[in-house]
C-alpha positions as CSV (number, residue, x, y, z in Angstrom):
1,X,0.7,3.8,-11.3
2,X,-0.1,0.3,-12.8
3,X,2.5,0.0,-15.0
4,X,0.9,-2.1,-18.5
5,X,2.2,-4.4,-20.5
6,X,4.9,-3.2,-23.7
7,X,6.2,-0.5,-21.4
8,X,9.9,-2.2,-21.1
9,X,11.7,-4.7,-22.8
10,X,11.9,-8.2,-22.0
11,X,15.3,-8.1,-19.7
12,X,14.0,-5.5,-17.1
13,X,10.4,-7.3,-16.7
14,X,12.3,-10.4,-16.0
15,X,14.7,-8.9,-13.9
16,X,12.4,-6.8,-12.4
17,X,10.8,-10.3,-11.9
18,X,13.1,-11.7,-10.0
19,X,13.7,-9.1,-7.5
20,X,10.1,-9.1,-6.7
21,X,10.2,-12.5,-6.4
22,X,12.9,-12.6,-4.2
23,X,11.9,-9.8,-1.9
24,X,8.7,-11.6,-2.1
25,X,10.5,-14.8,-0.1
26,X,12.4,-12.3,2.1
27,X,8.9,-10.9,3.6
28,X,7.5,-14.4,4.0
29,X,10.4,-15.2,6.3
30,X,10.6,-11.6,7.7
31,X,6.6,-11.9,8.2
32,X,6.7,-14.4,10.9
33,X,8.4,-12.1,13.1
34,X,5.4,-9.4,12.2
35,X,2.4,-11.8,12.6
36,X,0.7,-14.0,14.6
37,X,-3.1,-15.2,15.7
38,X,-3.9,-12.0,16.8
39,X,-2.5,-9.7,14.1
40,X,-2.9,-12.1,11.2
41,X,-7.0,-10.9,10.0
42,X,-5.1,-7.3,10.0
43,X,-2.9,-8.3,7.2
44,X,-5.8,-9.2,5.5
45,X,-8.0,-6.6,6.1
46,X,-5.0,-4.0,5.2
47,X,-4.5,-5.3,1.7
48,X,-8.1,-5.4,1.2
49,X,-8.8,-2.3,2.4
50,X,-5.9,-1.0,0.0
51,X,-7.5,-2.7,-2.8
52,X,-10.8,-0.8,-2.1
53,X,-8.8,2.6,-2.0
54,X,-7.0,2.1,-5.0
55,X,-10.4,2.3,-6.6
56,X,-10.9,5.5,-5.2
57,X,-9.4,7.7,-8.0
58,X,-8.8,11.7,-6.7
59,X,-8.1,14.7,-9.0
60,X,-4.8,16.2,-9.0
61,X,-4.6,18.0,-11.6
62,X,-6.6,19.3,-15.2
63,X,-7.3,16.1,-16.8
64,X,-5.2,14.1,-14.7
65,X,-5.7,11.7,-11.4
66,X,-4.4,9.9,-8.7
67,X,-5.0,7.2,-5.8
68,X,-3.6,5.6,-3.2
69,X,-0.5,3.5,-3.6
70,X,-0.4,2.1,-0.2
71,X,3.0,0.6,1.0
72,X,3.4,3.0,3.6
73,X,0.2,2.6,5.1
74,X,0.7,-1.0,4.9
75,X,4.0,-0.9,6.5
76,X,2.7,1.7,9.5
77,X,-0.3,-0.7,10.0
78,X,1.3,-4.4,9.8
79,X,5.4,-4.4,9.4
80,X,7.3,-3.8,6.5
81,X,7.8,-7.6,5.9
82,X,4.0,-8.1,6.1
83,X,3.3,-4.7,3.8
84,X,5.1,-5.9,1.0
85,X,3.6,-9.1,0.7
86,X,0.2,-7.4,1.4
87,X,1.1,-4.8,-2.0
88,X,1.9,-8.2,-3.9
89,X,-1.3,-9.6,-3.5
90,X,-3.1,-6.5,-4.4
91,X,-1.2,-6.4,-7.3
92,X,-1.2,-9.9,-7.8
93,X,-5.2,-9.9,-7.5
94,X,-5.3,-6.9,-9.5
95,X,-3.3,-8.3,-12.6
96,X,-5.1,-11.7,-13.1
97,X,-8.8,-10.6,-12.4
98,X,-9.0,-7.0,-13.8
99,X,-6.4,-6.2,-16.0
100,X,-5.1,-3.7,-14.0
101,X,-1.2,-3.9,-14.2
102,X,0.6,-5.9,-16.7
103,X,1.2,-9.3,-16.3
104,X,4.7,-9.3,-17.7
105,X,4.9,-6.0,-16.1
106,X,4.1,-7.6,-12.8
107,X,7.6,-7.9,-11.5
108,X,7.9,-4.3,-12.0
109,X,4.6,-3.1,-10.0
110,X,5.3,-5.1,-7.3
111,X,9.1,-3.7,-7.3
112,X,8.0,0.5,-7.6
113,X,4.6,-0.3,-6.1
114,X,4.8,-2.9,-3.5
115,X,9.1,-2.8,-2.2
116,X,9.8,0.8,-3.1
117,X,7.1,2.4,-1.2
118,X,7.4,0.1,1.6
119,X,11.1,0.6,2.1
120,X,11.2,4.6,1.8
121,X,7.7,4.8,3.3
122,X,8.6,2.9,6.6
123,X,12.1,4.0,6.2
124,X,11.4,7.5,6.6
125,X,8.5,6.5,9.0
126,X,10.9,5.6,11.4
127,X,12.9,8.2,11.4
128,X,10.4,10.8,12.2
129,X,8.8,9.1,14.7
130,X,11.8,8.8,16.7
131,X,11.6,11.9,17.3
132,X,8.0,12.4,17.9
133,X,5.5,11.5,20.3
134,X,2.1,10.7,20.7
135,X,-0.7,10.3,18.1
136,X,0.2,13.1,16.5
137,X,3.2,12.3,16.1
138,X,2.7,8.9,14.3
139,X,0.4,10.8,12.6
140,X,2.9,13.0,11.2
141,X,5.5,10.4,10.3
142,X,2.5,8.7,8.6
143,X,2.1,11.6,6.6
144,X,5.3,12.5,5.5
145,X,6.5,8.5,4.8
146,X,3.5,8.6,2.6
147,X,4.4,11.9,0.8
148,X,7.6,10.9,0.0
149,X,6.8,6.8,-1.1
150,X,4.8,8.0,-3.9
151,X,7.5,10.1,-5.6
152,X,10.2,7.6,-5.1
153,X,8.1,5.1,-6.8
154,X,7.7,7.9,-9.9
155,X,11.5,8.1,-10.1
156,X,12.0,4.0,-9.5
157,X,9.8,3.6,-12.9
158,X,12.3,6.4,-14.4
159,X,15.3,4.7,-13.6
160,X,14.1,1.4,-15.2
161,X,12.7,3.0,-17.8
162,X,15.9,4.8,-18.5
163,X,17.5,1.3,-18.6
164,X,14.8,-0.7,-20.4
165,X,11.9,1.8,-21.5
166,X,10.6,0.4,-25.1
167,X,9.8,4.1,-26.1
168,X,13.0,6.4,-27.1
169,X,11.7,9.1,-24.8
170,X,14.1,12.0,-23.1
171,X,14.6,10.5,-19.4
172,X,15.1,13.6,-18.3
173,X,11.2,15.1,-19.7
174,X,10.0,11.5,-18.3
175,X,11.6,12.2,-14.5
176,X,10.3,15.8,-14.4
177,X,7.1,15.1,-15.5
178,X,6.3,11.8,-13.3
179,X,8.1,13.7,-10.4
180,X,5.8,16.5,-10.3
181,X,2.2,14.7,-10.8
182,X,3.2,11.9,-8.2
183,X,4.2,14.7,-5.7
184,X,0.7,16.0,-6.2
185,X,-0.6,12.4,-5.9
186,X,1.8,12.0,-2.8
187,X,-0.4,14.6,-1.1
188,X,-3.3,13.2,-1.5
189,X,-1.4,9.7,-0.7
190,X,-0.2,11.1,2.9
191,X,-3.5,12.6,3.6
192,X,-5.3,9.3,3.6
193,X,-2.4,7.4,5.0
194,X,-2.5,9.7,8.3
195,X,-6.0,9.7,8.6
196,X,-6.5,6.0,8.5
197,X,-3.6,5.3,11.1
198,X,-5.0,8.0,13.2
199,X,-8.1,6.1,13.1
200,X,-6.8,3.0,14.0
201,X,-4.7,4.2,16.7
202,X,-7.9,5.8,17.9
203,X,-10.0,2.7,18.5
204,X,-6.9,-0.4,18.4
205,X,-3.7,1.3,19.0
206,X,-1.9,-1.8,19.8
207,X,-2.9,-3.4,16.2
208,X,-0.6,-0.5,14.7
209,X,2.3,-2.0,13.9
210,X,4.3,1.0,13.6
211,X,3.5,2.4,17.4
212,X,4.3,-0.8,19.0
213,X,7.5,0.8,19.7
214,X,5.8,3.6,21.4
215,X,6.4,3.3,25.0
216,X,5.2,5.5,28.5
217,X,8.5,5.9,30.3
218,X,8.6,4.7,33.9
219,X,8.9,7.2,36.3
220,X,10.5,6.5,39.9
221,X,9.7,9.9,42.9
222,X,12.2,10.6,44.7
223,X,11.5,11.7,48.6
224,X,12.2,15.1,47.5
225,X,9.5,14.7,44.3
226,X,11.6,14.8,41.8
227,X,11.0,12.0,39.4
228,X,13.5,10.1,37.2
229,X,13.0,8.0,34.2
230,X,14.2,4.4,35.1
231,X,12.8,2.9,31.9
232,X,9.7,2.2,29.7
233,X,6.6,0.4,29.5
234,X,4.5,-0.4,26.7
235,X,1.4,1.3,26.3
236,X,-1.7,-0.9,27.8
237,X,-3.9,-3.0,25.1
238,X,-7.5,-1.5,24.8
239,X,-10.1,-4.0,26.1
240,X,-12.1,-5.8,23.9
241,X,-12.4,-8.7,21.4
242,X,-10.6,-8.4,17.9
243,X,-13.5,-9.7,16.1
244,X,-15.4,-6.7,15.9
245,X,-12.3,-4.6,14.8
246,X,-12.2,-6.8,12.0
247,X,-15.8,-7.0,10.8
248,X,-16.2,-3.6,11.3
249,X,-12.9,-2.8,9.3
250,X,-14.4,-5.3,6.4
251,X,-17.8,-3.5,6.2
252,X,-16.0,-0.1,5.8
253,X,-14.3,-1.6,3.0
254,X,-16.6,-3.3,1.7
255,X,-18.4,0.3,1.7
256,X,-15.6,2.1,-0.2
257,X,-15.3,-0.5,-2.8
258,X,-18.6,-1.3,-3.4
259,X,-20.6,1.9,-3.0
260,X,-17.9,5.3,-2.7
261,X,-16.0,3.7,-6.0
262,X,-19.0,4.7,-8.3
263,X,-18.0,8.6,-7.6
264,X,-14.3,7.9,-8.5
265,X,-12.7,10.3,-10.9
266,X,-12.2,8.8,-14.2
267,X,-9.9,10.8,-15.6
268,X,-6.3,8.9,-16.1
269,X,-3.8,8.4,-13.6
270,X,-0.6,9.9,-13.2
271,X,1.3,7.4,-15.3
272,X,-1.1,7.2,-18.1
273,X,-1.5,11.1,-18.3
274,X,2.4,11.1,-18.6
275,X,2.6,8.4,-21.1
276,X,-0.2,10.4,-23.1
277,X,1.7,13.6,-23.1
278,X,5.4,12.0,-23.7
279,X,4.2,10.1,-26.1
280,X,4.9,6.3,-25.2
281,X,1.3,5.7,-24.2
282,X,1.3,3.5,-27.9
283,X,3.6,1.2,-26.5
284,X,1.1,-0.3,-24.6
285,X,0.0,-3.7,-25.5
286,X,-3.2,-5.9,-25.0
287,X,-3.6,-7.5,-21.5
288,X,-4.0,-11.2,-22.1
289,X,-6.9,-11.5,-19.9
290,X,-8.3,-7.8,-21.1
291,X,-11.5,-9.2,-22.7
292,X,-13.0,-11.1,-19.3
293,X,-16.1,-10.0,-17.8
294,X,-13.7,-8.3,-14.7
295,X,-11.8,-6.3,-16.7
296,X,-11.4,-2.8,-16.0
297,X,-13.3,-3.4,-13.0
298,X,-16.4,-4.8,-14.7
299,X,-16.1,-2.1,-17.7
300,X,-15.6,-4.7,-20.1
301,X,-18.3,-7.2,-19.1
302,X,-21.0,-4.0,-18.1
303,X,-20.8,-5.5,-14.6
304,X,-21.6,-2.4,-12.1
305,X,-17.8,-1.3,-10.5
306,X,-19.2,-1.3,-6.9
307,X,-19.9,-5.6,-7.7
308,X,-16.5,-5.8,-9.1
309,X,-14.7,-3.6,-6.1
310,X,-16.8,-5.7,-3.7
311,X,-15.3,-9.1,-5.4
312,X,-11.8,-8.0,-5.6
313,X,-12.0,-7.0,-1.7
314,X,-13.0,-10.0,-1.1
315,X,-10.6,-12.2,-3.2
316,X,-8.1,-9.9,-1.8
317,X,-8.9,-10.3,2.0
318,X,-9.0,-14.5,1.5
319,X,-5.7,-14.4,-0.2
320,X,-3.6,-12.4,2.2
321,X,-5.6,-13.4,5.0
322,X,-4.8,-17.0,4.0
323,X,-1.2,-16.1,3.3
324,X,-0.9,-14.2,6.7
325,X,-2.3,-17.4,8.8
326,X,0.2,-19.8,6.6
327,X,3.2,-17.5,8.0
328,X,2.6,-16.1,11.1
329,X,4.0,-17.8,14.5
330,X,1.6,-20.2,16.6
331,X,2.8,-19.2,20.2
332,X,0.3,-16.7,20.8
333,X,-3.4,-17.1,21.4
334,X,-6.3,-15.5,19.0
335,X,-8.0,-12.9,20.8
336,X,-11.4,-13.6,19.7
């Protein structure tokens, strides 16, 4: 849902600017209560990993495709504060190196793309899992704060299209239409979202951010044995070094973007397809850095899309990573 350039007028880009912006500053300062030594390399390795799956284009629909947005996920796996500044640097990266996302438009992706899904994704998140349990449970509320992210993000580009849209296009046809291909493309959105969180809770339970409030209750026998809950504890920290979490987590990704995003789908994503068929598509205009070699993931410049995936993961992982060590608190030791 990479919104272009020419899509809105020049007062909701910048204002759409500034809220990014300044929800941008609020997540650095939120962030610190999120990360530290130990949990910092996940905030990079999320918003790389994200930027692999984003390549990863999925059919919804005749002529029409989706892929990951990623908020939730991002949310579920490191904090809300942390997600959103994860999304920002995938967009961020995305917008300067590839063309992907407008770069006057960039206050707008990283307000439907990178706040919106975080909010409602962790938001409803939340709310299920207080009243589910175990691993299946998380996985659940995983699944359904996905679902529903991608779908409030469609109708958060309505609304600000409806306000500022440069194409005199029927809000209404616009809502229905990005409403029911993002709902599709939520789908697929929830699937992966559940499946990586059940993966990670499988192997590093504790480095999911989203279960930390997960506790066993503490249960005191009475002589007659009866038990009563007297309170909770928190769920015991797997053995084992963090290190090989992380490398293994970076060669997955580096697998995804550099060998699973050569069987993609190419047809056009949800936006695009709706733009086609509504008619606004024209209102695109040139990206300014649309003829480098890296734009359209190496399309432009012939360069293979597995050596261009494999290069924005790994601008992607030094930039949040970097930005995620600048923020996080210092009073805990790295577990190396």
């Amino acid at each position: 849902m990479h919104v272009p350039d020419g899509f809105f007028n020049a007062t909701v880009s910048l204002s759409a600017g500034v809220v990014a912006a300044a929800g941008v500053a609020v997540c650095l300062r939120g962030a610190r209560r999120e990360l530290d030594d130990r949990t910092a390399p996940m905030a990079g390795l999320v918003a790389a990993f994200i930027f692999a799956v984003q390549m990863l284009n999925f059919p919804v629909a005749a002529g029409t495709s989706g892929h990951l947005l990623g908020g939730a996920l991002a949310a579920i796996l490191v904090g809300p504060y942390t997600g959103v500044l994860c999304m920002a640097v995938v967009l961020l990266v995305q917008g300067l190196f590839f063309a992907d996302g407008g770069l006057t438009a960039l206050g707008i992706n990283v307000t439907i793309m990178g706040i919106v899904t975080v909010l409602v994704g962790w938001g409803v998140f939340r709310l299920i899992s207080r009243v589910s349990s175990g691993r299946g449970g998380i996985m659940a509320a995983a699944f359904l704060a996905a679902l529903i992210s991608v779908p409030a993000s469609a109708l958060a580009f309505t609304a600000l299209f409806a306000i500022g849209g440069t194409a005199p296009i029927e809000v209404g046809a616009v809502a229905a239409a990005m409403g029911g291909v993002h709902v599709l493309i939520g789908i697929g959105e929830a699937i992966i979202t559940s499946v990586t969180v059940g993966a990670v809770l499988a192997v590093r339970p504790d480095l999911v951010y989203g279960a930390r409030g997960l506790a066993t209750p503490l249960l005191l026998r009475g002589a007659d044995g009866s038990t009563t809950e007297v309170g909770t504890a928190p769920a015991p920290r797997p053995p084992g070094a963090l290190k090989p979490f992380i490398i293994g987590g970076v060669g997955v990704t580096l697998i995804l973007a550099g060998v699973v995003s050569f069987f993609a789908a190419s047809d056009p994503d949800g936006l695009e397809a709706v733009a086609t068929n509504k008619g606004f598509i024209d209102q695109e205009a040139p990206h300014l850095f649309g003829q480098w070699a890296m734009a359209g993931y190496g399309e432009v410049g012939g360069i293979p899309v597995g050596v261009a995936g494999i290069v924005g993961v790994g601008l992607t992982l030094v930039v949040a990573g970097a930005i995620a060590y600048a923020t996080r608190r210092r009073d805990v030791p790295a577990e190396v």
